[in-house]
Backbone as a chain_set.jsonl record, in Angstrom:
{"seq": "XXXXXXXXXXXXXXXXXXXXXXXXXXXXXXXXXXXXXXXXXXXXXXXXXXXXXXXXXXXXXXXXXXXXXXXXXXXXXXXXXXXXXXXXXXXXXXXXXXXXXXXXXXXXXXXXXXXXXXXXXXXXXXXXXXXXXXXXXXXXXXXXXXXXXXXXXXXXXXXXXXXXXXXXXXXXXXXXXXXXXXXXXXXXXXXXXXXXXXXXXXXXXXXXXXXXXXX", "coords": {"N": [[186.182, 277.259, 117.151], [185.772, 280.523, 117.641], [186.987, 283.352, 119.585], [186.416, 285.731, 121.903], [185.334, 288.798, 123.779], [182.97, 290.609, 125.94], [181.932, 293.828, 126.712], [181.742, 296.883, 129.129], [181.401, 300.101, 130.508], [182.379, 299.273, 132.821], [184.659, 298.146, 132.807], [186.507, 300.265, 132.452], [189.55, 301.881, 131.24], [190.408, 300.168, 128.546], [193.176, 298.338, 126.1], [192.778, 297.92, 123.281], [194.402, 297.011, 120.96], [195.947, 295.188, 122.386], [193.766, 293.552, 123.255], [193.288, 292.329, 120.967], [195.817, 291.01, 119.983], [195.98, 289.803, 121.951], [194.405, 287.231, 121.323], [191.259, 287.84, 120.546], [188.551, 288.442, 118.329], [186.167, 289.268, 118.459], [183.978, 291.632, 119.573], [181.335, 292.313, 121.951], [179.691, 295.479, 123.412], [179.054, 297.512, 125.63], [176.08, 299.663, 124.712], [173.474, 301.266, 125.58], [171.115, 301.615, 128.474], [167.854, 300.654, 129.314], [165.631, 303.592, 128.504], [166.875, 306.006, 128.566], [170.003, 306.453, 129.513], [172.897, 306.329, 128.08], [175.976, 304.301, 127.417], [179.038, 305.494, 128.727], [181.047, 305.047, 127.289], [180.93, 303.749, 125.252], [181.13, 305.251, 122.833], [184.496, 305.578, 122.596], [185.159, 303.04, 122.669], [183.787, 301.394, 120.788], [185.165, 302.606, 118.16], [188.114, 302.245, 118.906], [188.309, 299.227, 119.209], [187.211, 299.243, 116.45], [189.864, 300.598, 115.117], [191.732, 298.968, 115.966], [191.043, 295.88, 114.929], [189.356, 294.592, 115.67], [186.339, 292.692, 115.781], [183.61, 294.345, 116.069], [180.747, 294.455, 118.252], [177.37, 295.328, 119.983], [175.429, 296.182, 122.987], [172.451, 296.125, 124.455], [170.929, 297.156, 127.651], [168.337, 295.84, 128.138], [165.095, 296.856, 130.076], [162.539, 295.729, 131.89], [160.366, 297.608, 132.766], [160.415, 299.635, 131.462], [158.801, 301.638, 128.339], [158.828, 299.514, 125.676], [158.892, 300.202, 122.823], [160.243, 302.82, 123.036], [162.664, 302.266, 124.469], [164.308, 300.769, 122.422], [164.292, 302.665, 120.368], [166.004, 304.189, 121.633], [168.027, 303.047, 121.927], [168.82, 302.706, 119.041], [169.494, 305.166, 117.919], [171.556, 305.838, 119.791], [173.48, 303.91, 118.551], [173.346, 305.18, 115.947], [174.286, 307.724, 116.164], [176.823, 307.254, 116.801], [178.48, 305.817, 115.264], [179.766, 303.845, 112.894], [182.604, 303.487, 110.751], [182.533, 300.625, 108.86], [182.313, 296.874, 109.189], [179.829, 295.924, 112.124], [178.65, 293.643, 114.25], [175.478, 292.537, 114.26], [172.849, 294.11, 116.228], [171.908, 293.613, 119.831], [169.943, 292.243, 122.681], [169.908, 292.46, 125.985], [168.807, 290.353, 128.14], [168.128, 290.394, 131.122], [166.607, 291.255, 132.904], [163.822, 290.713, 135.142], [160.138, 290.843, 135.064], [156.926, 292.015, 134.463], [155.627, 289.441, 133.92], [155.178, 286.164, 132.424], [154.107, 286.101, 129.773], [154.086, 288.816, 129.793], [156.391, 290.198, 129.449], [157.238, 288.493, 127.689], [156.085, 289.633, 125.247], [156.748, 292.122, 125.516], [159.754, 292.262, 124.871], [159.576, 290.858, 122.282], [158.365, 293.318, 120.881], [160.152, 295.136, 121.427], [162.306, 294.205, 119.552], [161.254, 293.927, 117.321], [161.056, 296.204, 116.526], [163.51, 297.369, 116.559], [164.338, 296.3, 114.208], [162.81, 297.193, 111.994], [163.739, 300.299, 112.629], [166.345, 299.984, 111.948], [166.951, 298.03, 109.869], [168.051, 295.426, 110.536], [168.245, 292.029, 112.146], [168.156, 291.415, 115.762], [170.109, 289.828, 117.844], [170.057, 287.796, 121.031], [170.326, 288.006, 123.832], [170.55, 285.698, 126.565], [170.533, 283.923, 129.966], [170.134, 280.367, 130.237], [168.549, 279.851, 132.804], [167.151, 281.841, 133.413], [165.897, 282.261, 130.856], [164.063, 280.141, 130.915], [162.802, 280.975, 133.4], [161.087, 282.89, 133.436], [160.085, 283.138, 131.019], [157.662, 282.765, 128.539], [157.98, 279.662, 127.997], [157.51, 276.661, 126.753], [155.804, 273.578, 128.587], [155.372, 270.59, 130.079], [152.511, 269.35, 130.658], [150.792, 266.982, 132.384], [150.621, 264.074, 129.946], [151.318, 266.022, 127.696], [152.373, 268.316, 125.923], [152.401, 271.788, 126.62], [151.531, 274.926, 124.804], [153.483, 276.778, 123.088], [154.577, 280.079, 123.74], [156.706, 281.055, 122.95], [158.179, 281.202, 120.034], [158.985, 282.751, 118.393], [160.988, 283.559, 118.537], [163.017, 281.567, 117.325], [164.316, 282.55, 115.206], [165.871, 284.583, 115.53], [169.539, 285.23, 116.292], [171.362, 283.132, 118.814], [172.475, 284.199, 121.81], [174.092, 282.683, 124.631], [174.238, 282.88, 127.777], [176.416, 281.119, 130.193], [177.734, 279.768, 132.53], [179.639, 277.454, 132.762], [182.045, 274.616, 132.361], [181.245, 272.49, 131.44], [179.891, 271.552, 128.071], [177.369, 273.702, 127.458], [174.264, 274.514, 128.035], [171.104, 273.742, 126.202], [168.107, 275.594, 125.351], [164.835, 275.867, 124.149], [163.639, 277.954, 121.723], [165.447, 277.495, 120.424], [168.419, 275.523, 118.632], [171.192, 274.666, 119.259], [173.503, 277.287, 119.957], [174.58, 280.202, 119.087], [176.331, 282.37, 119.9], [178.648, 282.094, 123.283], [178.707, 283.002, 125.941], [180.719, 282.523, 128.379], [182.08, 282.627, 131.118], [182.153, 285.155, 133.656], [184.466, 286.481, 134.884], [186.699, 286.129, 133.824], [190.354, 286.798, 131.837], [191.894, 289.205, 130.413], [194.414, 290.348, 128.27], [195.173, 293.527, 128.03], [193.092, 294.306, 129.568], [192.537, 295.417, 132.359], [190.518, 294.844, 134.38], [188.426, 292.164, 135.58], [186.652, 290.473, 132.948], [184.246, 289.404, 131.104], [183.853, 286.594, 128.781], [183.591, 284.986, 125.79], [182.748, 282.67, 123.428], [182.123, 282.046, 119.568], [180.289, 280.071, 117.579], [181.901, 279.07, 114.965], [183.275, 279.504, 111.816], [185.695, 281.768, 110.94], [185.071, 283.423, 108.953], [182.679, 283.191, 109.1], [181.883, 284.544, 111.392], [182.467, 286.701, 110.099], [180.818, 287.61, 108.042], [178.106, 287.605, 109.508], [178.552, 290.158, 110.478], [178.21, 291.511, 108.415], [175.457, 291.57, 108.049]], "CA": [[185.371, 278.381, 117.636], [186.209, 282.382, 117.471], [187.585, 283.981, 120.882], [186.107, 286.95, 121.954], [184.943, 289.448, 124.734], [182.068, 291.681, 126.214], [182.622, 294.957, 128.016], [181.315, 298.003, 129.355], [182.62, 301.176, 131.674], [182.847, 299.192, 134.315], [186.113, 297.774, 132.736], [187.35, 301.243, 132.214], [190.08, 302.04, 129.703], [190.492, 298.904, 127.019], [194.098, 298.797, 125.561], [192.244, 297.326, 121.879], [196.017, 296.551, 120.744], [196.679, 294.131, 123.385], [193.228, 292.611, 123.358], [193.505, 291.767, 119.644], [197.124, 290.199, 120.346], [195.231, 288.552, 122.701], [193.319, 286.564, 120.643], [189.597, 288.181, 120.532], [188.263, 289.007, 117.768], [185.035, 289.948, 118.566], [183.471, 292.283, 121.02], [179.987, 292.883, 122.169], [180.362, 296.783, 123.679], [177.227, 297.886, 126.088], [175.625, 300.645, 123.931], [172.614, 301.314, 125.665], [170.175, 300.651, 128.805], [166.318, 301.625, 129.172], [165.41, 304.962, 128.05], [167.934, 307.505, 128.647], [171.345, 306.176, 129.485], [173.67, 305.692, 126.926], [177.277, 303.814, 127.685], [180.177, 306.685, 128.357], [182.577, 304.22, 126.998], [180.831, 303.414, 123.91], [181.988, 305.878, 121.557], [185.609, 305.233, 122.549], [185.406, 301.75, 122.761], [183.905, 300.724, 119.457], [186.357, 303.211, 117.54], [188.9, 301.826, 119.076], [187.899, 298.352, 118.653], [187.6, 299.136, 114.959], [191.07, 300.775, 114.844], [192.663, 297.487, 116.81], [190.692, 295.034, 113.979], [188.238, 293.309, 116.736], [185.209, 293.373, 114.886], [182.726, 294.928, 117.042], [178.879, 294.454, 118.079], [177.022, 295.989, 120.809], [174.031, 295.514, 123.114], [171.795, 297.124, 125.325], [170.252, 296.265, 128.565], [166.545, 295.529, 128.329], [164.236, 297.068, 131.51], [161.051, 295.755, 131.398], [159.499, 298.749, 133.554], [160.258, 301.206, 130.298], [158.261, 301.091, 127.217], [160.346, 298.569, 124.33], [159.704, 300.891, 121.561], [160.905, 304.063, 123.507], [163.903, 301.63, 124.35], [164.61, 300.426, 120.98], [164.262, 303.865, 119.905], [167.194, 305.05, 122.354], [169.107, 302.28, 121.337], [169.201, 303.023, 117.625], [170.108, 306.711, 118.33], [172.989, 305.411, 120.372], [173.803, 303.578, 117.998], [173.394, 306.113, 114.602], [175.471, 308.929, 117.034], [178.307, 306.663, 117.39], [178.228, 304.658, 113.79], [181.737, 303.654, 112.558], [182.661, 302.942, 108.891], [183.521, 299.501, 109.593], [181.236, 295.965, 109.436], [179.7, 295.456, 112.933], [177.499, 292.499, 114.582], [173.742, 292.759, 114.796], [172.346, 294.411, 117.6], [171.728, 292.782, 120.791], [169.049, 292.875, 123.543], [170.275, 291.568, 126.796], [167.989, 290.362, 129.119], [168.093, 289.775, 132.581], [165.512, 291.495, 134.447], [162.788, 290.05, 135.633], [159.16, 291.553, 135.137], [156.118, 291.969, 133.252], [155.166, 288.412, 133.87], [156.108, 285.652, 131.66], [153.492, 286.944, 128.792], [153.588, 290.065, 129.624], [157.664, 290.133, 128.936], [157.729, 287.92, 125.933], [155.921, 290.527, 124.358], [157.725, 293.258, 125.472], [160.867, 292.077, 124.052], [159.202, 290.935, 120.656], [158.387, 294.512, 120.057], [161.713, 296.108, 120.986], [163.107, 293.549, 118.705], [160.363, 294.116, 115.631], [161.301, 298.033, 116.366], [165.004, 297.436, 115.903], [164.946, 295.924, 112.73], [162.211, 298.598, 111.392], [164.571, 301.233, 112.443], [167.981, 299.635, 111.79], [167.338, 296.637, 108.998], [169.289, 294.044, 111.008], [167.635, 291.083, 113.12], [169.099, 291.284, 117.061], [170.979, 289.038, 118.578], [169.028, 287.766, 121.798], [171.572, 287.38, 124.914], [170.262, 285.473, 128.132], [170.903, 282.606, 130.098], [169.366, 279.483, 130.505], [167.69, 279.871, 134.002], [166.24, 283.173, 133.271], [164.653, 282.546, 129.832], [163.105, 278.868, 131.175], [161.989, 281.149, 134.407], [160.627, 284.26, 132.79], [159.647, 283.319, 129.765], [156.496, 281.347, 128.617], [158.519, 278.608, 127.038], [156.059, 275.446, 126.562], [155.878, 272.699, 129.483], [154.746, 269.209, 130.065], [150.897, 268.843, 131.605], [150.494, 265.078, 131.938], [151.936, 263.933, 129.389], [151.217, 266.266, 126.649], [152.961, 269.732, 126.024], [151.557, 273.054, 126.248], [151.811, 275.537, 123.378], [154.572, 277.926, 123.243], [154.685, 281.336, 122.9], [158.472, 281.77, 122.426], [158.745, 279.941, 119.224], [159.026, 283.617, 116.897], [162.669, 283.756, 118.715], [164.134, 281.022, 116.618], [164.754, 283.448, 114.087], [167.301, 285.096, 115.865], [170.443, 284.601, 116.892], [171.08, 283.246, 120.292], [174.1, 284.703, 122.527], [174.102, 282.003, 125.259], [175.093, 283.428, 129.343], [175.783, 279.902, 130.746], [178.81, 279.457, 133.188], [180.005, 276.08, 132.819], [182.976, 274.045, 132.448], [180.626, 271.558, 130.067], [179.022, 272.342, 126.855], [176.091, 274.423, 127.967], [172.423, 273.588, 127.913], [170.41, 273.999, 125.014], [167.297, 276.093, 124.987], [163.681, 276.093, 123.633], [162.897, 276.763, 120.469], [167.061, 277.016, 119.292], [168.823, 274.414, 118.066], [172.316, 275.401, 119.872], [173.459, 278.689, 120.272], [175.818, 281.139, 117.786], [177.817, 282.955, 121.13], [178.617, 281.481, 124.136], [179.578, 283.622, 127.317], [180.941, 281.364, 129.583], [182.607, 283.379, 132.269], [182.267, 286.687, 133.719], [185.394, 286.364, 135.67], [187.986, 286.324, 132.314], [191.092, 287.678, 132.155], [192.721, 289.315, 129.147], [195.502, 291.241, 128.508], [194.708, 294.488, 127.593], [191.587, 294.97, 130.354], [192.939, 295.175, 133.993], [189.668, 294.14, 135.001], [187.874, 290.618, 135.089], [186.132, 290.461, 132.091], [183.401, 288.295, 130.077], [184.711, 285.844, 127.601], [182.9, 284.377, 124.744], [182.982, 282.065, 121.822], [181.419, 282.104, 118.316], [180.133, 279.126, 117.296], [181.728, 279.202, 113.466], [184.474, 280.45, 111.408], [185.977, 283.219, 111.013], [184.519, 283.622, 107.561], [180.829, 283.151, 108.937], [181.825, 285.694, 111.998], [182.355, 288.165, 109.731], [179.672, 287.262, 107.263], [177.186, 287.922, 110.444], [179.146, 291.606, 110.814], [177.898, 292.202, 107.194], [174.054, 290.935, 107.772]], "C": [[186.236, 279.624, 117.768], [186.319, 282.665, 119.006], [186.751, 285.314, 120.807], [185.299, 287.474, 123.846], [183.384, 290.422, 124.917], [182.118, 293.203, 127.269], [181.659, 296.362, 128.071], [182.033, 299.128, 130.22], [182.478, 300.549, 132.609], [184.632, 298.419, 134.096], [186.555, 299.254, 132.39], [187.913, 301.392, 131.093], [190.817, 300.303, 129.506], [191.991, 299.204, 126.326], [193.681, 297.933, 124.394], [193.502, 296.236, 121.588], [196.193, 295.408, 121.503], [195.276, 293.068, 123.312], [193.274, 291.57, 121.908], [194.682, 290.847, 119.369], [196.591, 289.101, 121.225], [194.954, 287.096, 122.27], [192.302, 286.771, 120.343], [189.572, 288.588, 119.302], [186.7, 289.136, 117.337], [184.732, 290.659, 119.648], [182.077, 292.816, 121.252], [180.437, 294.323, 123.046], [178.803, 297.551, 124.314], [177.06, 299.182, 125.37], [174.594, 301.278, 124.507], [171.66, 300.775, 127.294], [168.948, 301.713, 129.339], [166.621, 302.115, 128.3], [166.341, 305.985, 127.882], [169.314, 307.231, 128.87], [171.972, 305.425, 128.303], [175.356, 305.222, 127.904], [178.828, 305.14, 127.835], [181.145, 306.416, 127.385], [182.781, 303.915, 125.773], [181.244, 303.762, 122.663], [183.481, 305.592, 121.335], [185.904, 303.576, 122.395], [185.113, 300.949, 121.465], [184.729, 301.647, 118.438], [187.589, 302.409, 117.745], [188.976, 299.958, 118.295], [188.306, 297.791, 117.002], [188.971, 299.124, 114.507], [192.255, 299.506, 115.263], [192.543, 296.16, 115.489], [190.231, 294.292, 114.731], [186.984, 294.138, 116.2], [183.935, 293.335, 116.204], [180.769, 294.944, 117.275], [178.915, 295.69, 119.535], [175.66, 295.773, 121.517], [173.422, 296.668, 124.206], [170.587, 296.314, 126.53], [168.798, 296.512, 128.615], [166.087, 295.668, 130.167], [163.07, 297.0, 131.112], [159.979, 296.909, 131.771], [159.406, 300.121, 132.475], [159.894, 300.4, 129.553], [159.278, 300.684, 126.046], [160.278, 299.722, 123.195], [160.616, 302.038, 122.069], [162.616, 304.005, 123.839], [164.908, 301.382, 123.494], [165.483, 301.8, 120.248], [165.619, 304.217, 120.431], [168.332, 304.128, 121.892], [169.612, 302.409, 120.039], [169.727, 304.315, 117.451], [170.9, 306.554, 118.566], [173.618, 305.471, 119.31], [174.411, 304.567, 116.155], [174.527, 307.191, 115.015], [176.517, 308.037, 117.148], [178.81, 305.609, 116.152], [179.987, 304.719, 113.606], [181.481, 303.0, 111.17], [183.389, 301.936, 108.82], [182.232, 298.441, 109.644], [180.794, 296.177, 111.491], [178.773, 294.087, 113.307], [176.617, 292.755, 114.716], [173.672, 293.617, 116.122], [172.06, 293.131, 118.712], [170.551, 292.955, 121.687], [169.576, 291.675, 124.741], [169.352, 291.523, 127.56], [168.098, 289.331, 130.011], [167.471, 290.112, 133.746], [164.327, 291.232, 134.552], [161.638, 291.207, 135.237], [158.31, 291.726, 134.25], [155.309, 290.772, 133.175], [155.183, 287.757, 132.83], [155.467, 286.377, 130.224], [153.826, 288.378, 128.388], [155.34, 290.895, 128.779], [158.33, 289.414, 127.789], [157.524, 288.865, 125.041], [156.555, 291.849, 124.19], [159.407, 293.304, 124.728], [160.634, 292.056, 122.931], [159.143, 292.254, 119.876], [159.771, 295.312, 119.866], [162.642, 295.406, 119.532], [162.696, 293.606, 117.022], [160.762, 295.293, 115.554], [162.602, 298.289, 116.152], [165.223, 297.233, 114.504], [164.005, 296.812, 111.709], [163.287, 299.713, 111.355], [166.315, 300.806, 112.104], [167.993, 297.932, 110.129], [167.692, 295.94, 109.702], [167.99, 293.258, 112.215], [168.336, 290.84, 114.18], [169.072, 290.305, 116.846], [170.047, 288.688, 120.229], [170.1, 287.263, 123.356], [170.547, 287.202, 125.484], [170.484, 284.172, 128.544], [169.524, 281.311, 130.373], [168.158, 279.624, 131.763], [166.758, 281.543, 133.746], [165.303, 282.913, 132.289], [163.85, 281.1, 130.501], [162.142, 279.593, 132.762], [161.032, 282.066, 133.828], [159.914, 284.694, 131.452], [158.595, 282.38, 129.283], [157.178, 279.828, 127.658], [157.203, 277.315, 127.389], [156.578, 274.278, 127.481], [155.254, 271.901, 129.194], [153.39, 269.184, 130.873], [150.813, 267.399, 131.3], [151.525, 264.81, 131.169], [151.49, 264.336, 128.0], [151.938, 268.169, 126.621], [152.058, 270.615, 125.679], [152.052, 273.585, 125.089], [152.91, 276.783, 124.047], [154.628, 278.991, 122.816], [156.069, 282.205, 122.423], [158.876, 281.878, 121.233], [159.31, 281.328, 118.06], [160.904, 283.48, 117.252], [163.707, 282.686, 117.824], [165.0, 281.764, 115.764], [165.47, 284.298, 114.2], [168.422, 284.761, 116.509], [170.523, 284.396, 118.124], [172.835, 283.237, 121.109], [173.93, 284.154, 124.243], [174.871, 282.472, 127.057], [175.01, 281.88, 129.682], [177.222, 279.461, 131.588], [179.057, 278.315, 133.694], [181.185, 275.24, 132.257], [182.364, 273.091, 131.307], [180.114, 272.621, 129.024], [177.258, 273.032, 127.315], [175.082, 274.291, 127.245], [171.24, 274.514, 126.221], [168.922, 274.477, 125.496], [166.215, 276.757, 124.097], [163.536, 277.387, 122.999], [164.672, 276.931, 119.993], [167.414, 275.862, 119.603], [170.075, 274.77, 118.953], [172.151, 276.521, 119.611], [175.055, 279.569, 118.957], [177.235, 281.778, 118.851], [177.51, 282.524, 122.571], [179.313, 282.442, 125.501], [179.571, 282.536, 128.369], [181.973, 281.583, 131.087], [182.518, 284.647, 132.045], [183.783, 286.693, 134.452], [186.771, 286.161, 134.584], [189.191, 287.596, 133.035], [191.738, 288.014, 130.814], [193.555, 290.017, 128.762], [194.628, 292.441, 127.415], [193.156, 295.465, 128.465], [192.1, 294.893, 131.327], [191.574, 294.906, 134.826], [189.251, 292.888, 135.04], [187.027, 291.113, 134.182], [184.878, 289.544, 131.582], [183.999, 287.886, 128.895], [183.659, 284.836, 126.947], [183.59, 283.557, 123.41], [181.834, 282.025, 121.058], [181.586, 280.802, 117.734], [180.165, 278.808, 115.74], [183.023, 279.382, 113.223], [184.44, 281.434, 111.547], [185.422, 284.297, 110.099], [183.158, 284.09, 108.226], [180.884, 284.195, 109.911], [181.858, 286.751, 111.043], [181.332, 288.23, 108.592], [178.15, 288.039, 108.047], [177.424, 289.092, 110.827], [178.383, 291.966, 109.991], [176.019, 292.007, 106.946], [173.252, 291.98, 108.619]], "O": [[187.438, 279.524, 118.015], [185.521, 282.004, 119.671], [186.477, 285.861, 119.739], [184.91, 286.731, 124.747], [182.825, 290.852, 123.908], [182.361, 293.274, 128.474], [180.979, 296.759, 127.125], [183.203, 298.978, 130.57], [182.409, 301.25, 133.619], [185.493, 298.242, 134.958], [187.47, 299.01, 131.604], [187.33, 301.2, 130.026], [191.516, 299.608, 130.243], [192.103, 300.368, 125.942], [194.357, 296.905, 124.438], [193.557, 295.042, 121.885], [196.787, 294.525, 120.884], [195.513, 291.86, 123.305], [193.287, 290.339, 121.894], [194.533, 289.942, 118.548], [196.751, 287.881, 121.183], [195.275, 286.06, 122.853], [191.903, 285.85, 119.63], [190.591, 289.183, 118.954], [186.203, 289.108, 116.211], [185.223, 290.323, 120.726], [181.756, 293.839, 120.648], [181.616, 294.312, 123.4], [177.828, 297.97, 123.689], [178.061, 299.895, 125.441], [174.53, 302.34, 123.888], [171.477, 299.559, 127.364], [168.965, 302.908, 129.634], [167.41, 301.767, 127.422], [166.381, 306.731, 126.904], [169.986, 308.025, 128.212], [171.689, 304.353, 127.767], [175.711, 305.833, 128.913], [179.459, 305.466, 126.83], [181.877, 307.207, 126.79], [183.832, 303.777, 125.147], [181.595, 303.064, 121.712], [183.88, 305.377, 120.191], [186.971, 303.13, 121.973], [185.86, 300.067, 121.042], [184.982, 300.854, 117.531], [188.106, 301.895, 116.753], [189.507, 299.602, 117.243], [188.976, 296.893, 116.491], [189.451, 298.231, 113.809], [193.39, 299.339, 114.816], [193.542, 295.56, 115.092], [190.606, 293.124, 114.626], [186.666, 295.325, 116.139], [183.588, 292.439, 116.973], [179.877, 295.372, 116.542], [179.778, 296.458, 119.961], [174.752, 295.257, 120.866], [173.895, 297.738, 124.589], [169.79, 295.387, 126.386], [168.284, 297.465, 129.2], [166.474, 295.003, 131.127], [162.492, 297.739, 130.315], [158.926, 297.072, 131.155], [158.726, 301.146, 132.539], [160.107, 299.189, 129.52], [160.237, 301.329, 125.62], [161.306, 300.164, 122.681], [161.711, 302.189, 121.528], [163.491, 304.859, 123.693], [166.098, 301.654, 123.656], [166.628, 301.948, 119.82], [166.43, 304.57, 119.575], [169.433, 304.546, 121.533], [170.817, 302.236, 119.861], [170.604, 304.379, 116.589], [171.701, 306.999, 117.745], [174.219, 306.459, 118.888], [175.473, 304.52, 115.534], [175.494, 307.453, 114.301], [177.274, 308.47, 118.017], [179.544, 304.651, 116.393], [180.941, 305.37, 114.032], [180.58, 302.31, 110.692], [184.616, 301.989, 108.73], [181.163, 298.894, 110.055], [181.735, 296.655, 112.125], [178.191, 293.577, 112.35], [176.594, 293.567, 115.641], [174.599, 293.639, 116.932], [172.019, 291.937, 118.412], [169.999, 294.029, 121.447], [169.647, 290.458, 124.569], [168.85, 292.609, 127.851], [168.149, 288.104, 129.937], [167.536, 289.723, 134.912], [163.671, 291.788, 133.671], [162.019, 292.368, 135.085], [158.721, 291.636, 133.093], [154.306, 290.835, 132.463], [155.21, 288.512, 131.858], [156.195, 287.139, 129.588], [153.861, 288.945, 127.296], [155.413, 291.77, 127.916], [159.394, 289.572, 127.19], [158.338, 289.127, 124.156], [156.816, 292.485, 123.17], [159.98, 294.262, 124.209], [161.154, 292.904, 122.206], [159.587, 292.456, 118.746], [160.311, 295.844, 118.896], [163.395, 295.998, 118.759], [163.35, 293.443, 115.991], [160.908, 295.675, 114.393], [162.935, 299.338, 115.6], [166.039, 297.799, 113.777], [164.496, 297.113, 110.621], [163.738, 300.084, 110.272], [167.257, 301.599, 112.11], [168.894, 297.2, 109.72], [167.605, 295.054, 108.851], [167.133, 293.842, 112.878], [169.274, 290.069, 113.979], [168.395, 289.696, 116.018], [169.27, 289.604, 120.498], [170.41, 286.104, 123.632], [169.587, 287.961, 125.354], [170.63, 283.277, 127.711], [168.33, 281.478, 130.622], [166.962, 279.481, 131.509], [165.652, 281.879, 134.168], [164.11, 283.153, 132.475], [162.637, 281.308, 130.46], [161.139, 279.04, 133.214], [159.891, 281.609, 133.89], [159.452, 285.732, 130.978], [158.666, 281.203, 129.638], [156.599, 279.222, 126.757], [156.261, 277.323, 128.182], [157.732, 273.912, 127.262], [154.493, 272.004, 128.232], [153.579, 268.868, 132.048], [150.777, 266.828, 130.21], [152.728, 265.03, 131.31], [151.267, 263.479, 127.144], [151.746, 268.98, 127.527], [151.177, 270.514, 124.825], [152.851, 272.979, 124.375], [152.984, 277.382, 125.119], [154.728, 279.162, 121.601], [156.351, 283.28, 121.893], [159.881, 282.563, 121.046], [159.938, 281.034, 117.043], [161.807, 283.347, 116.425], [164.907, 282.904, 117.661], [166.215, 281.601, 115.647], [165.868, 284.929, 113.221], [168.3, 283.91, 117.39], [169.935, 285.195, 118.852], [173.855, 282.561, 120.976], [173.678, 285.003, 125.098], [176.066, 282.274, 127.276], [173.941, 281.281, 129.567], [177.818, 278.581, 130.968], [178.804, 278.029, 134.864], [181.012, 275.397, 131.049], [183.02, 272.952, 130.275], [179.972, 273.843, 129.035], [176.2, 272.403, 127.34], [175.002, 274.008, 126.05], [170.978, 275.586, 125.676], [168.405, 273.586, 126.169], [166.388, 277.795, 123.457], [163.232, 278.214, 123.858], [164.972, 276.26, 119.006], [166.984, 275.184, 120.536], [169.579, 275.599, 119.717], [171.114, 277.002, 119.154], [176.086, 279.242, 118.369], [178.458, 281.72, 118.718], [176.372, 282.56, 123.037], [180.501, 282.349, 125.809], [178.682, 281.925, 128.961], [182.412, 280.718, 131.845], [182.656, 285.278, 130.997], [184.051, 287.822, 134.041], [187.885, 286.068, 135.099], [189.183, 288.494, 133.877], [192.113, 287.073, 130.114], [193.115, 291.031, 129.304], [193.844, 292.294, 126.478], [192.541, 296.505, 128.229], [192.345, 293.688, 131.391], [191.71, 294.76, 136.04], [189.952, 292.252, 134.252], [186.54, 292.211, 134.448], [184.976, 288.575, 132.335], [184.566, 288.636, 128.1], [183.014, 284.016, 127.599], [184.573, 283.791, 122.706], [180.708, 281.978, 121.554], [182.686, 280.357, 117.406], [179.17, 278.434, 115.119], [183.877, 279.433, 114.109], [183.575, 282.13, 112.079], [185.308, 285.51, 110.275], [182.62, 285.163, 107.955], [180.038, 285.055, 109.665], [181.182, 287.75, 111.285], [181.115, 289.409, 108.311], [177.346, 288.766, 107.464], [176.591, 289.473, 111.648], [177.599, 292.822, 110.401], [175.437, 292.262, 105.891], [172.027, 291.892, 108.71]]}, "num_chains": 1, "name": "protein.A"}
């Protein structure tokens, strides 16, 4: 499995150089959350990134209380204003806030996610953890003893970037098969961030990581 990190301004300044010595060579890089805030850090951070040779994604925090395309929308802007001549990873949509009700938030994501790849070609990346998407999300349950129907099931079709802080191999979630990235601590340490960090693995080579830069 591939080494790698996630970061935003709350780690401050990034010495790239040192994380790449590190070992990482990937980095998710917050880009984005709602409507109107963009990341301060972002422009410097995926430049840098690039210039270090940690091949770089990026994500954006999903609020269900703003409208997904208007979201989407701000996210791809980010994103176009800050472009680098350089592979990166899919987009991302992180989600962890509650709201909308489980329906009412499946759908809201589906669209930001149909409105990304309209405006950007590329199919996100789908970060969240286990206890959130089985609370929040209509995934399909047992009545008696026959299962309900699921309305999650379009998400197979994207990648899944796993939050799951555990010492074991972390839990598998409805409708994926395993998961492609694994954050498994927020509490990381790496040279080159003087903060605690998030630390991830890529479930692949190195080949297929960067294969998934170019998709």
């Amino acid at each position: 499995m591939i080494y790698g990190i996630d970061v935003s301004h709350h780690q401050e300044f990034i010495d790239w150089g040192m994380v790449k010595k590190a070992g990482a060579r990937f980095a998710f890089i917050k880009a984005s959350e709602g409507v109107g805030f963009s990341d301060p850090m972002f422009e410097e951070n995926i430049r840098a990134a690039v210039e270090a040779g940690v091949l770089p994604g990026s994500y954006h925090f999903f609020l269900p209380r703003y409208d997904p395309l208007a979201q989407a929308r701000h996210y791809a802007r980010t994103l176009q204003e800050n472009a680098v001549d350089a592979p990166t990873l899919p987009p991302c949509i992180d989600i962890e806030t509650p709201g909308l009700g489980k329906t009412g938030l499946n759908q809201a994501v589906r669209i930001f996610i149909e409105e990304m790849y309209n405006l950007t070609g590329r199919r996100c990346i789908i970060y969240v953890s286990p206890g959130f998407w089985n609370s929040y999300l209509p995934v399909p349950v047992l009545s008696g003893y026959k299962l309900k129907s699921s309305q999650v099931d379009w998400a197979v079709d994207y990648p899944l970037w796993l939050a799951h802080y555990t010492t074991g191999w972390p839990y598998q979630i409805y409708p994926w098969v395993g998961w492609r990235f694994w954050q498994y601590t927020s509490a990381g340490k790496i040279a080159g961030v003087a903060t605690k960090v998030d630390l991830n693995f890529y479930q692949g080579t190195l080949e297929e990581l960067f294969k998934l830069g170019a998709t």
